[in-house]
C-alpha positions as CSV (number, residue, x, y, z in Angstrom):
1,X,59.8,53.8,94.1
2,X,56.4,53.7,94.9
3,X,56.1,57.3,95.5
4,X,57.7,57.5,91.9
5,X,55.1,55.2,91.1
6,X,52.2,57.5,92.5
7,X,53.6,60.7,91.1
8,X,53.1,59.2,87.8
9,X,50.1,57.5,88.1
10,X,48.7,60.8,89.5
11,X,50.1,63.4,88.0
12,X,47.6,66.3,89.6
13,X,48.7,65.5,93.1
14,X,52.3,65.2,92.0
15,X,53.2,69.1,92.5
16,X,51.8,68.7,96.1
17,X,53.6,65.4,96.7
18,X,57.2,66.7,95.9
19,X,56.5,70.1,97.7
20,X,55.4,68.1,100.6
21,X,58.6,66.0,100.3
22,X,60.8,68.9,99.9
23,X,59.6,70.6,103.2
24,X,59.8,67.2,104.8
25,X,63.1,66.3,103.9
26,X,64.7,70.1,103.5
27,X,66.0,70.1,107.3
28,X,68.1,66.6,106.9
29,X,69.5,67.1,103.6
30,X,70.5,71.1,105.0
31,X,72.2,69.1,107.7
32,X,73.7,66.4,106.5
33,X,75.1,68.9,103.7
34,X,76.4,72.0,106.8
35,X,78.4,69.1,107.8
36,X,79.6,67.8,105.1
37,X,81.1,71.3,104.6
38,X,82.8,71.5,108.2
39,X,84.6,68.4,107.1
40,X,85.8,70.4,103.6
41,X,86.3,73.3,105.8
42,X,88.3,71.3,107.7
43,X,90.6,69.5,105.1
44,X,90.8,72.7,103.3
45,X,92.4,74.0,106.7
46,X,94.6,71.5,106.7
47,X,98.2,71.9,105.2
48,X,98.8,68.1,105.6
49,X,96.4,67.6,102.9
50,X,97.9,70.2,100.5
51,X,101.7,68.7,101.8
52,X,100.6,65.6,100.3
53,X,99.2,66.4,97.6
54,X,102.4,68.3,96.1
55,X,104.7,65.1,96.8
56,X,102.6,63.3,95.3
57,X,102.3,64.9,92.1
58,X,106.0,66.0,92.8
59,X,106.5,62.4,92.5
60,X,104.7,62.0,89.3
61,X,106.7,64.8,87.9
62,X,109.8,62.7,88.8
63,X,109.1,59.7,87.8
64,X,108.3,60.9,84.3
65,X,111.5,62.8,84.2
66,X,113.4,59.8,84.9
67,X,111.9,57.9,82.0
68,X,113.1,60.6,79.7
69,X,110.4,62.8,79.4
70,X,110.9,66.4,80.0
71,X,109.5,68.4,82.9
72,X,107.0,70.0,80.6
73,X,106.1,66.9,78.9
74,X,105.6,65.4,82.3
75,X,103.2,68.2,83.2
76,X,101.3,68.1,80.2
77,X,100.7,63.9,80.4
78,X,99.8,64.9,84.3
79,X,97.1,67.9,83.3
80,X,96.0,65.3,80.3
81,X,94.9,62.5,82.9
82,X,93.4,64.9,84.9
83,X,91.6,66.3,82.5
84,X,90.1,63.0,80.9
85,X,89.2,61.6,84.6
86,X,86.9,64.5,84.9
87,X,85.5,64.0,81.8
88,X,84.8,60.3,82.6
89,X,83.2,62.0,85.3
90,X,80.9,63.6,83.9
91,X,80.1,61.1,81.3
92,X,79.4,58.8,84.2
93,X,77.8,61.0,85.8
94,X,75.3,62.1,83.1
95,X,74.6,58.6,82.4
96,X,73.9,57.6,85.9
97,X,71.3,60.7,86.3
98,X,69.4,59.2,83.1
């Protein structure tokens, strides 16, 4: 914070502060990010993942079904969730970049 702090306090020196930041810490954050995507890469490769997945929601699906909802029903209550935990999301989110 205390470079917060200074950027503030000196707002002048502040363009040449985060520009000096941003060529300082541009290789590590390019690095750390090319590997994060070799390990997406990598579970995007992989059909275990996607395997998974399917019974998983297969099993959702089911266990709707069996408490007397339809199929579609049970979709739409799935997609509904899903839909409402990314919007928590991006509530949280928002509020956490405040």
């Amino acid at each position: 914070m205390d470079i917060l702090k200074e950027l503030l306090s000196n707002p002048e020196t502040a363009q040449a502060t985060v520009n000096a930041l941003f060529v300082q810490y541009k290789p590590l954050v390019y690095g750390v990010f090319k590997e994060l995507f070799k390990c997406f890469n990598d579970l995007l490769s992989n059909d275990d993942y996607f395997d998974a997945s399917a019974a998983y929601f297969e099993k959702m699906v089911n266990a709707l079904t069996d408490h007397g909802f339809s199929r579609n029903e049970a979709m739409s209550i799935i997609l509904s969730e899903k839909q409402d935990i990314k919007e928590s999301s991006k509530r949280v989110s928002t509020s956490v970049s405040k």
